[in-house]
C-alpha positions in Angstrom: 0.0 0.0 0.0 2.9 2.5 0.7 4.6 1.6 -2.0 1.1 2.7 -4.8 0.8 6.1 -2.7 4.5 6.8 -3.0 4.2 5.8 -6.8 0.7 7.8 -7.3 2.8 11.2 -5.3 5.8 10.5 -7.5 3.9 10.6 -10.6 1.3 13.4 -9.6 4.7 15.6 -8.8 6.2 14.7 -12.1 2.8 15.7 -13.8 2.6 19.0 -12.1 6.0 19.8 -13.2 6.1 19.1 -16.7 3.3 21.3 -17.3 3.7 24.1 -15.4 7.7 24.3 -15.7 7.4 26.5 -19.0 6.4 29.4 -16.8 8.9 29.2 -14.7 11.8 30.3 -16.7 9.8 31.5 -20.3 8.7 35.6 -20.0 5.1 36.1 -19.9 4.1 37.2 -23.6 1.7 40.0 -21.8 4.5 41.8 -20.3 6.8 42.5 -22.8 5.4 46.0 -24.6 5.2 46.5 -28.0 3.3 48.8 -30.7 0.3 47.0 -31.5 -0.9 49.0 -34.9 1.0 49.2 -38.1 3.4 51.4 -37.1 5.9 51.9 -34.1 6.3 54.3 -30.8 9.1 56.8 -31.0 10.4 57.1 -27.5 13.2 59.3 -26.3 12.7 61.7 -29.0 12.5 64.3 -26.9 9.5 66.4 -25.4 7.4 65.1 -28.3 6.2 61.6 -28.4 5.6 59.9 -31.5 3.0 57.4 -32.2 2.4 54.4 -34.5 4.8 56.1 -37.2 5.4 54.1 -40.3 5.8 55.2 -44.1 3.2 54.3 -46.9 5.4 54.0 -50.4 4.3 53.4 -53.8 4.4 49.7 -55.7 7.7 50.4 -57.1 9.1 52.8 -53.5 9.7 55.7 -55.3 7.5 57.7 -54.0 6.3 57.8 -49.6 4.6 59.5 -47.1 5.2 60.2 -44.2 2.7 59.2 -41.3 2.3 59.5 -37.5 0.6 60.8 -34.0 2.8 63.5 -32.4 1.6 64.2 -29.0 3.0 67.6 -27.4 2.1 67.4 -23.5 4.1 70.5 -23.0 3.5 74.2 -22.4 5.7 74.9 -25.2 5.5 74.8 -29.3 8.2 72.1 -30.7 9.6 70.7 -33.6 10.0 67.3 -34.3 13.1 66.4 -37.1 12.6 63.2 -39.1 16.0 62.1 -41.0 14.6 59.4 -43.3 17.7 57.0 -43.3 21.4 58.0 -43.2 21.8 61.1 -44.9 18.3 60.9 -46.6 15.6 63.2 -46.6 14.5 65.5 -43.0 11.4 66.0 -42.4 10.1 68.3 -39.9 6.8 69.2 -37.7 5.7 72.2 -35.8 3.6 70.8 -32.6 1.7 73.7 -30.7 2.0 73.3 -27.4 -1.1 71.0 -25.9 -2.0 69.3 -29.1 -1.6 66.4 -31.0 -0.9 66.2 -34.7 -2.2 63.2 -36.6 -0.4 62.7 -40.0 -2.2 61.0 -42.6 -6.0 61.7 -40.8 -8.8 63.7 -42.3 -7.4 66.9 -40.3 -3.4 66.9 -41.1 -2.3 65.5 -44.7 0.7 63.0 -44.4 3.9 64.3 -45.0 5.5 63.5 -48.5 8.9 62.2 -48.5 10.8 63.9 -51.6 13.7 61.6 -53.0 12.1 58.7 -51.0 13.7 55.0 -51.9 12.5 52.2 -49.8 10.4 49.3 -51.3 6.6 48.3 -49.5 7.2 45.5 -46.9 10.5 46.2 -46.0 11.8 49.0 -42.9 13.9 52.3 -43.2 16.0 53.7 -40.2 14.9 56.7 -39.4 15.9 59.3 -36.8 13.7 61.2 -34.4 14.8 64.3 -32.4 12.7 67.2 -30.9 13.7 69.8 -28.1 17.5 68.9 -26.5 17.3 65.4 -26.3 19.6 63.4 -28.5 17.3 61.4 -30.0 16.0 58.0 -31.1 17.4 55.7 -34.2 13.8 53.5 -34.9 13.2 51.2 -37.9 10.2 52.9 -39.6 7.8 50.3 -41.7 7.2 51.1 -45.5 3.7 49.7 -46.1 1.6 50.0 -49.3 -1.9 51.5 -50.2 -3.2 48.5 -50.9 -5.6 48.4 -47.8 -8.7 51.1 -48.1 -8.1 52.5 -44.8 -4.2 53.6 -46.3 -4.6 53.6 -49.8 -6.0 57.4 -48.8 -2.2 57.7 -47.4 -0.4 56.6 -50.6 1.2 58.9 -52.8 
């Protein structure tokens, strides 16, 4: 009799392991943040934060726009610089201070990228810089107009 509840223990311990030892030493998926839309989060810009940025390009990428959120939660007017890979194109936005500037929505065009090389599906660097901060080196996704809610985006 000792020797079936030693067994049944031995096994229900073995059991109880093997399926919950995963979570032991694998990150939990819900923590770990990340930019759930098309686009990506700009942090350490600077005073201005930029939100769900990406790039909507022609079929043959000669030809993109420029789109983004920039929120200015300051008392102050800023500029946010865009350098569209090394030595490419800048690109730059006056924020008022208070407000938020949507690129690309019914109230602010997206910005048009002149000289602009980068092929749909594939990512740009790009760097971000507002105020005194340094700024931030982000890899900016080049989509296409193919979907109805961007094609109003494409060049």
């Amino acid at each position: 009799m000792n020797r079936r509840l030693i067994a049944s223990l031995a096994v229900g311990a073995a059991l109880v392991l093997s399926t919950t030892g995963c979570s032991m030493i694998s990150p939990q998926a819900t923590t770990i943040p990340y930019s759930a839309a098309e686009g990506v989060n700009v942090h350490d810009s600077g005073p201005l934060e930029v939100r769900n940025a990406f790039i909507v390009a022609n079929e043959d990428g000669t030809a993109g726009n420029f789109v983004a959120a920039i929120v200015n939660q300051t008392e102050d007017t800023h500029t946010l610089n865009v350098e569209i890979g090394e030595g490419g194109p800048t690109l730059t936005v006056r924020v008022p201070a208070n407000t938020t500037v949507s690129l690309g929505s019914d109230e602010d065009e997206a910005l048009e990228i002149e000289d602009f090389e980068g092929l749909p599906g594939t990512d740009v660097d790009a760097y971000f810089q507002s105020g005194d901060s340094d700024g931030a080196l982000v890899s900016l996704p080049i989509l296409d107009g193919s979907l109805d809610y961007l094609s109003a985006v494409a060049p």
